[in-house]
C-alpha positions as CSV (number, residue, x, y, z in Angstrom):
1,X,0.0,0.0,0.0
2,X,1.2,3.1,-0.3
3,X,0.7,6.2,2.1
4,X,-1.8,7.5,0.9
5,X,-4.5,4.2,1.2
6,X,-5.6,4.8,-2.5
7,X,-4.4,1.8,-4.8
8,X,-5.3,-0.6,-7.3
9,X,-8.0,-3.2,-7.3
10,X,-8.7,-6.9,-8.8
11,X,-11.6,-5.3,-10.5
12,X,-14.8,-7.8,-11.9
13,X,-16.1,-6.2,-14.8
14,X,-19.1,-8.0,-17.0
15,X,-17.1,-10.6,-19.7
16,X,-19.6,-10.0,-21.9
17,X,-23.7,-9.3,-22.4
18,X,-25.5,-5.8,-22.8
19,X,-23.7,-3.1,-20.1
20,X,-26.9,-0.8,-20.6
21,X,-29.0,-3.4,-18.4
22,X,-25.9,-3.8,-16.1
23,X,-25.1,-0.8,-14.5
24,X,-27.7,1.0,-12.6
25,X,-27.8,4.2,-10.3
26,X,-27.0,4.3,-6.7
27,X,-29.7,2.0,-3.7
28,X,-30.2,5.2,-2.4
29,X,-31.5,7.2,-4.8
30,X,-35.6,7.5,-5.7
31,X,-36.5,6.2,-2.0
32,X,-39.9,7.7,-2.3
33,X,-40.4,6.3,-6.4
34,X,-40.8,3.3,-6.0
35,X,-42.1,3.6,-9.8
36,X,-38.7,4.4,-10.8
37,X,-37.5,1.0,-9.6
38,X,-40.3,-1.2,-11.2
39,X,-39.4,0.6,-14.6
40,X,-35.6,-0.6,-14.0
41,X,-36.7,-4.2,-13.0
42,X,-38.5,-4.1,-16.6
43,X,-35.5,-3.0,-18.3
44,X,-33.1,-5.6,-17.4
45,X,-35.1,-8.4,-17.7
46,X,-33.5,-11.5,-17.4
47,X,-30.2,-10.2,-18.2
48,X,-27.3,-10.2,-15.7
49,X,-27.2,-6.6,-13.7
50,X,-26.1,-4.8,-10.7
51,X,-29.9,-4.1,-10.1
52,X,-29.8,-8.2,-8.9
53,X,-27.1,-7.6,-6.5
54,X,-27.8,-4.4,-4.6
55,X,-30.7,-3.3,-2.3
56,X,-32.5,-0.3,-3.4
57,X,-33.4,1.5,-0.5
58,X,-37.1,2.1,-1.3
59,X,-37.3,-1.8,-0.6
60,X,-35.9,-1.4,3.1
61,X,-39.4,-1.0,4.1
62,X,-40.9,-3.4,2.5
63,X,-41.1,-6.4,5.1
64,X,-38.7,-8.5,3.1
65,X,-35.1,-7.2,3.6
66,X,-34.2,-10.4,4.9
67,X,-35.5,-12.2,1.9
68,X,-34.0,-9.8,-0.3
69,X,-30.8,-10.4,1.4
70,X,-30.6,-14.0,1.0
71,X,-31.5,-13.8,-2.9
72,X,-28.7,-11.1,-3.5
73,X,-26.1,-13.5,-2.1
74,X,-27.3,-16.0,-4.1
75,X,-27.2,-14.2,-6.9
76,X,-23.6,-12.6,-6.7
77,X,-22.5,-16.4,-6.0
78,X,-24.4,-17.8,-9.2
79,X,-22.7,-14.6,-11.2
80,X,-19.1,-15.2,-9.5
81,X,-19.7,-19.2,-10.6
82,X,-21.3,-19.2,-14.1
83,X,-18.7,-16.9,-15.8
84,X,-20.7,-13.3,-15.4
85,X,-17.4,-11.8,-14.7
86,X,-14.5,-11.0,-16.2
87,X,-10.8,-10.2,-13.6
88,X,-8.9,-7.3,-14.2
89,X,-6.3,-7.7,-12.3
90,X,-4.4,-4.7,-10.0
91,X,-6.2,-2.5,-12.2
92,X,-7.2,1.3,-11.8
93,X,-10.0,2.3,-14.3
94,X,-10.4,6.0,-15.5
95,X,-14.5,6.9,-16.2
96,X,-15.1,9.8,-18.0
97,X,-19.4,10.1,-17.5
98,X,-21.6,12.4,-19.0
99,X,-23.9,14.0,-17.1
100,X,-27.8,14.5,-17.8
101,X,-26.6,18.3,-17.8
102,X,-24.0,17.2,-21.2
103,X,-21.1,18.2,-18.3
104,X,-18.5,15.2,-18.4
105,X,-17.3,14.4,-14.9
106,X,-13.9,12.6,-14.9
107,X,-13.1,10.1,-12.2
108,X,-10.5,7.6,-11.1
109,X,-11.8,4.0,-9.6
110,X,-9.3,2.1,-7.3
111,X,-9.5,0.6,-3.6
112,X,-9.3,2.9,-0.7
113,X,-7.7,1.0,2.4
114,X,-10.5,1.7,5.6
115,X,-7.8,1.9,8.4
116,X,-7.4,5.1,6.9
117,X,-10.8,6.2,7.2
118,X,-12.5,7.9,10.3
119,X,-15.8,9.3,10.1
120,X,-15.5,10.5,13.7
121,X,-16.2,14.1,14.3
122,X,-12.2,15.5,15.2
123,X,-11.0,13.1,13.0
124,X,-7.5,13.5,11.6
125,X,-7.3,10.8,9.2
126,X,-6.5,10.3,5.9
127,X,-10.2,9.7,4.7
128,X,-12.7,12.0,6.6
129,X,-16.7,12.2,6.1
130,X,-17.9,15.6,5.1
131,X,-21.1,15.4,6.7
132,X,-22.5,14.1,9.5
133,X,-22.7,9.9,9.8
134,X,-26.1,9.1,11.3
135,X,-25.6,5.8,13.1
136,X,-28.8,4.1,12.7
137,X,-28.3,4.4,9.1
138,X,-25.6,1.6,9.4
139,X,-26.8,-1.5,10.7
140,X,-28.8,-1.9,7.8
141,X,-26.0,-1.0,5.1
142,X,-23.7,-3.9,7.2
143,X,-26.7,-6.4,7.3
144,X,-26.4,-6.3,2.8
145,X,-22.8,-6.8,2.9
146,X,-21.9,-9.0,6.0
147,X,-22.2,-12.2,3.7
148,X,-22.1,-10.7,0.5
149,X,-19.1,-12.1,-1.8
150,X,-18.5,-9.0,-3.8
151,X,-19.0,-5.3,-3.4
152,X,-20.2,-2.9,-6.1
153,X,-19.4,1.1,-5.6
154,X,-20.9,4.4,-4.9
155,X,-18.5,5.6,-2.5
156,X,-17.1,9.0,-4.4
157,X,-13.9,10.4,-2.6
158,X,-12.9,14.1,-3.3
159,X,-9.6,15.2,-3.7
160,X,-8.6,19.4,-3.7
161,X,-6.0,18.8,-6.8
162,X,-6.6,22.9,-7.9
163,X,-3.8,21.7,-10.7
164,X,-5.3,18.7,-11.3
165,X,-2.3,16.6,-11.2
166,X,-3.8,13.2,-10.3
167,X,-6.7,12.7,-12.7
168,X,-5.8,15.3,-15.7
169,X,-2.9,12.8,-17.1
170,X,-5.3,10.0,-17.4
171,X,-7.1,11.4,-20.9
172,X,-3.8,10.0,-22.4
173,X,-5.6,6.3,-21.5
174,X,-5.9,4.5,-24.6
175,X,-8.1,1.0,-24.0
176,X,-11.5,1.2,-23.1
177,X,-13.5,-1.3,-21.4
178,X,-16.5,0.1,-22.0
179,X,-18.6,2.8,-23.6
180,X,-22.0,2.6,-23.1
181,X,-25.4,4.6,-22.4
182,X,-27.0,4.7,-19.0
183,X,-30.5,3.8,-18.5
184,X,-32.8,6.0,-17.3
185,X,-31.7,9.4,-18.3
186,X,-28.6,8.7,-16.6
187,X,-25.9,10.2,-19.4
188,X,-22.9,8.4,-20.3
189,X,-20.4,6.5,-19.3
190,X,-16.9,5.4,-20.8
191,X,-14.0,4.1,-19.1
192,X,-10.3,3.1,-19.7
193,X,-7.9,0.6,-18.1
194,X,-5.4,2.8,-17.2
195,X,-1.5,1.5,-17.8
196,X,1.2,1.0,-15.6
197,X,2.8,4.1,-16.4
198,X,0.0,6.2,-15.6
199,X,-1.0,4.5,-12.4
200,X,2.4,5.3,-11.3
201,X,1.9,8.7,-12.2
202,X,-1.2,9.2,-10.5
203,X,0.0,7.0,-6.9
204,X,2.9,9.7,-7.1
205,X,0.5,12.9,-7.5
206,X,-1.5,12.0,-4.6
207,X,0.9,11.1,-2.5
208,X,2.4,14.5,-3.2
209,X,-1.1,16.5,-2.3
210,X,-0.3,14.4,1.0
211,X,2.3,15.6,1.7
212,X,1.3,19.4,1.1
213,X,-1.9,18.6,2.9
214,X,-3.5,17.6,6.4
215,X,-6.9,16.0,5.0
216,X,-6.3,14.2,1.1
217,X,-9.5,12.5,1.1
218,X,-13.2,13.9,1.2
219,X,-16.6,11.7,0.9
220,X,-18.3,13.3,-1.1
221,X,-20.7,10.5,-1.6
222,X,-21.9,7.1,-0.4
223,X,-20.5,7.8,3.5
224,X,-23.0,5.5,4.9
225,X,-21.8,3.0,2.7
226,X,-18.0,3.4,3.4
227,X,-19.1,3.6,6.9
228,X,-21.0,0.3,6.9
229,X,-18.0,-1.1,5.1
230,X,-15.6,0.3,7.9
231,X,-18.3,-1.4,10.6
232,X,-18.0,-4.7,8.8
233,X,-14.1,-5.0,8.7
234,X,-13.7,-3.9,12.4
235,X,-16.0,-6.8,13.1
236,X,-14.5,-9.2,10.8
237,X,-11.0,-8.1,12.4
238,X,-12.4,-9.1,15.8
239,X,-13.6,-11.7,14.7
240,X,-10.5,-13.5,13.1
241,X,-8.3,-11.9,15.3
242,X,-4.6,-10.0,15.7
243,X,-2.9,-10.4,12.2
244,X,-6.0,-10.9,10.3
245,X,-6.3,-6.9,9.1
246,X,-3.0,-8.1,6.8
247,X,-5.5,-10.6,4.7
248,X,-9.0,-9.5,5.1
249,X,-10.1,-8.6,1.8
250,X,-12.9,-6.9,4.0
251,X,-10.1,-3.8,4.7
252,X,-11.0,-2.4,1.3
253,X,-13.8,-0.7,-0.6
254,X,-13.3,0.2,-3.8
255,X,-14.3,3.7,-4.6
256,X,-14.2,6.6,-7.2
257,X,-11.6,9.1,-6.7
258,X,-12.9,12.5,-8.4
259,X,-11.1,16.4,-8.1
260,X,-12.9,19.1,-6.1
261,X,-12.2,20.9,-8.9
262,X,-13.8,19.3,-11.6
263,X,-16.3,21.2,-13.8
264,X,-18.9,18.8,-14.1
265,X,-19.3,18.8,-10.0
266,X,-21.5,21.2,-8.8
267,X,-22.7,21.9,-5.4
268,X,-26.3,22.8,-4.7
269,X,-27.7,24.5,-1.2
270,X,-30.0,22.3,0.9
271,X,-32.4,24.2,2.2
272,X,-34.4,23.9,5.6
273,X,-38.3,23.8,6.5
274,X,-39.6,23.7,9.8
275,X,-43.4,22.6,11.0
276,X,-45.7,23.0,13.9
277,X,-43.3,26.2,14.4
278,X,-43.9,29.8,15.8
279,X,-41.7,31.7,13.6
280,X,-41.1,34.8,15.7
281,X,-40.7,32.5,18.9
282,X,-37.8,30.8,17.1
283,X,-36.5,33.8,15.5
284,X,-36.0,35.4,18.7
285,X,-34.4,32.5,20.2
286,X,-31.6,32.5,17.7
287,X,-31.1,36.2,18.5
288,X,-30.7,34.7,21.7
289,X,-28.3,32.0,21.0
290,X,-25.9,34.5,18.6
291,X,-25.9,37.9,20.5
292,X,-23.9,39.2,17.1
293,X,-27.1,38.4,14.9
294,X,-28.6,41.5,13.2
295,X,-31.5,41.9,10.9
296,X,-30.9,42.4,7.1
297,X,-28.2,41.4,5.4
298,X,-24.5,42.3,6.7
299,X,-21.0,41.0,6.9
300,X,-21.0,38.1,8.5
301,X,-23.2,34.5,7.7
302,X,-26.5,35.9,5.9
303,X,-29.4,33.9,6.3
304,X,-32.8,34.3,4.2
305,X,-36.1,32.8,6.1
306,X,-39.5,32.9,5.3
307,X,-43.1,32.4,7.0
308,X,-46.6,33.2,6.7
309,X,-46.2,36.8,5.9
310,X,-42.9,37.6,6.0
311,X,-39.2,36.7,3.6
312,X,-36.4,38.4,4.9
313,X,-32.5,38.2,5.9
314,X,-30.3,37.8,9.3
315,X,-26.9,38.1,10.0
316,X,-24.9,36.8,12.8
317,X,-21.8,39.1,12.6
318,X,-19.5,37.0,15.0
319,X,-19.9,33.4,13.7
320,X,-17.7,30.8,14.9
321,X,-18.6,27.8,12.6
322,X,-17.1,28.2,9.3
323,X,-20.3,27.6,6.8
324,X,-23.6,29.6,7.2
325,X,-25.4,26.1,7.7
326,X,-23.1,25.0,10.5
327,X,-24.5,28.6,12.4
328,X,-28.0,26.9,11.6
329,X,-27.9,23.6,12.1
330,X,-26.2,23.8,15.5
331,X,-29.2,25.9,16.6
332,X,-31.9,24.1,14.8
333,X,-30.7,20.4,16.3
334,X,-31.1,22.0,20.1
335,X,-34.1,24.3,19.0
336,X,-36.1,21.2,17.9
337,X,-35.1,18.9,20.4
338,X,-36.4,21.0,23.2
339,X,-39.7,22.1,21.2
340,X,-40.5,19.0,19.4
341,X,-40.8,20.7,15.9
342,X,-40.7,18.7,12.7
343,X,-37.9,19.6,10.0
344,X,-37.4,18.9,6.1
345,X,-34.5,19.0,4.1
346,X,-35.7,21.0,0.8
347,X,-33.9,21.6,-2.8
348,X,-35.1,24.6,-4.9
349,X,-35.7,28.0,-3.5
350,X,-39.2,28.5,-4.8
351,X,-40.4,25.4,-3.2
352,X,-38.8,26.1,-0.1
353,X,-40.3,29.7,0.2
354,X,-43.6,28.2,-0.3
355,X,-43.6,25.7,2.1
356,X,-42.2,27.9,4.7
357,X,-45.3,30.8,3.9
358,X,-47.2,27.9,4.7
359,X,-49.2,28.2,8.5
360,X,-47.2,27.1,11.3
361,X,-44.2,26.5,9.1
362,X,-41.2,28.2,8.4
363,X,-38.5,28.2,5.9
364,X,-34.3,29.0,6.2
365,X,-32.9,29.3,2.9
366,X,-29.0,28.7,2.7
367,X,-26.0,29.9,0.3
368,X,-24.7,27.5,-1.8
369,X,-21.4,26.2,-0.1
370,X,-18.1,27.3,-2.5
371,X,-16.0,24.1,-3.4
372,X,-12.9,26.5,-2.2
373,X,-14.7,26.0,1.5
374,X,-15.1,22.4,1.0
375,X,-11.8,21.0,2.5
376,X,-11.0,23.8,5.3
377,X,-14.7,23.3,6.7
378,X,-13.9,19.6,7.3
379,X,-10.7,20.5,8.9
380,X,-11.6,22.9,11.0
381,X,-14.9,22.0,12.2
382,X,-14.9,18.4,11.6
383,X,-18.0,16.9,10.1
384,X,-20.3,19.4,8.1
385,X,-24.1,18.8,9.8
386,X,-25.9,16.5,7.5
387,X,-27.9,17.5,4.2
388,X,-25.4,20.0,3.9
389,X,-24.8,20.1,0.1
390,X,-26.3,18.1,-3.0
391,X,-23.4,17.0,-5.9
392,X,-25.6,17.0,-8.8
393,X,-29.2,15.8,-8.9
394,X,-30.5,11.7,-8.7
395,X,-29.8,10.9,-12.2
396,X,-26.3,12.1,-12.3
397,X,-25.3,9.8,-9.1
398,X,-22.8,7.0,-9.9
399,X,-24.3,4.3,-11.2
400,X,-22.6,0.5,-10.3
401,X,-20.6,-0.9,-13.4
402,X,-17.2,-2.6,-11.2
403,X,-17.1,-4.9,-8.6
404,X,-14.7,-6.5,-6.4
405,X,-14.7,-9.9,-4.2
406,X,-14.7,-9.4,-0.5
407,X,-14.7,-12.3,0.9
């Protein structure tokens, strides 16, 4: 391994058969369409696919994870077994994928090593969360891949390469594996093995941005998943014992490595609405809590809100988190707690002003975060609160093409 965790994979990728009906977007994307999943059960068919192997979270709730469980192992068994699968061995993969927007987003797929990953808030590790990991979101991501043999990605880990020096050489790539559209309205997506002399070339770039900096790896997407995937190896190396972390195929997930930077990646404000509220209550608690907050807008973090008869701005002049929404949120999470308010986590400003306008609701609408911010917010206040930013919208997530054994 090297030092900075990030190296290449024995990546499965389909030996043959149609890779439109193979690859399909992220389990947790479309939790409330359940529609959306029926139409991609109808695409593939009886064809081989990811969609047979993963556990789309709109079916959590269904009664039958358990069932679902057993029939995915089954599945990735019969797939590993019959010839489904073709080995590329120590490979990296380079993805260029077009987005539902025409943007190309350009990404770099390897294994991360998970004893560099701490999603603890004050973590110092290698790979840090961005956002807040809510716990009870895990047991059930471990339960799908305690005794599954392979893994398939949506992890996304962001890198702050301003001179893109790790992904930029590796347009030179010359064979691709595949080229293929994505169902669903979901782009694009090509992808090259990359050679030895460029995976050199890219181990040696990052290992560089470690050196120059204290935090090389961001999730940017899929942390619940790298977190259940953390939970599982520190149980598996309990399990087996001291020594076993050096063979445990477990210590690995293999991810998509993609620049801060890139043009295609876009960040998007999620915005807050509050019910069974009383808007001038709250507002004068938050005065309260930040002694510095004034009403308009001023130098400081400016924050627009909106209820039944009223839109306007606050600033709290001498904030001490680094991002308007950690001001917020910090607030919010006691606020609710002691008054028993609901909350929603809202995209679009329209929408959000007119649910907050709605009676007994209220609405904070928040900046969209700069990318610049991304990496110094982490290190300095740890973990963003959750539903902090939005990469792109559902159709534009990563959709599951590789795998990897991991058991």
């Amino acid at each position: 391994m090297s030092k900075t965790g990030f190296s290449a994979a024995d990546i499965l990728l389909p030996a043959k058969g149609n890779y439109e009906t193979w690859a399909v977007v992220a389990c947790d994307q479309f939790t409330s369409q359940p529609e959306y999943w029926e139409r991609v059960e109808k695409t593939v068919g009886d064809n081989p696919s990811t969609f047979r192997i993963i556990l789309p979270e709109a079916q959590l709730s269904d009664g039958h994870t358990e069932e679902h469980i057993d029939k995915i192992n089954a599945t990735m068994r019969e797939y590993l077994d019959s010839g489904v699968f073709k080995l590329y061995p120590d490979a990296m993969i380079y993805l260029e994928r077009v987005q539902s927007d025409g943007k190309i987003r350009r990404g770099l797929i390897g294994k991360i090593d998970l004893e560099e990953y701490d999603y603890s808030k004050g973590s110092t590790s290698l790979v840090r969360a961005t956002e807040g990991t809510v716990l009870e979101r895990i047991p059930p991501r471990q339960a799908v891949r305690r005794d599954a043999a392979i893994e398939l990605p949506h992890v996304m880990l962001l890198i702050d390469d301003v001179d893109n020096t790790v992904i930029g050489p590796l347009s030179a790539c010359e064979d691709v594996i595949y080229d293929f559209d994505l169902m669903e309205g979901g782009g694009h997506a090509k992808a090259w093995l990359v050679p030895d002399d460029l995976k050199a070339g890219a181990s040696k770039a990052l290992e560089a941005l470690a050196d120059e900096q204290p935090l090389l790896f961001a999730v940017g997407d899929g942390n619940h998943s790298l977190a259940s995937a953390k939970a599982l190896y520190e149980e598996e190396k309990a399990k087996f014992g001291p020594g076993s972390e050096n063979t445990l195929p477990s210590r690995y997930a293999l991810v998509e490595i993609v620049n801060l930077y890139d043009d295609a990646l876009e960040f998007e404000p999620i915005h807050r609405v509050l019910f069974d509220v009383d808007p001038e209550a709250l507002l004068k608690a938050f005065k309260e809590e930040y002694p510095s907050t004034i009403d308009g807008k001023g130098e400081g973090h400016v924050i627009r809100y909106a209820y039944e008869g009223a839109d306007g701005f606050i600033t709290v002049t001498e904030p001490s988190a680094q991002l308007e929404v950690g001001t917020l949120q910090s607030f919010l999470d006691q606020y609710i707690k002691e008054h028993g308010i609901g909350i929603d986590y809202v995209h679009g400003d329209e929408i959000t002003v007119q649910l907050g306008q709605k009676p007994g609701c209220m609405a904070f609408l928040l900046p969209a975060m700069d990318k610049g911010d991304l990496f110094k917010s982490v290190i300095n206040d740890g973990a963003l609160p959750r539903k902090t930013f939005s990469m792109g919208h559902a159709e534009d997530k990563r959709y599951y093409i590789e795998a990897r054994t991991i058991k």
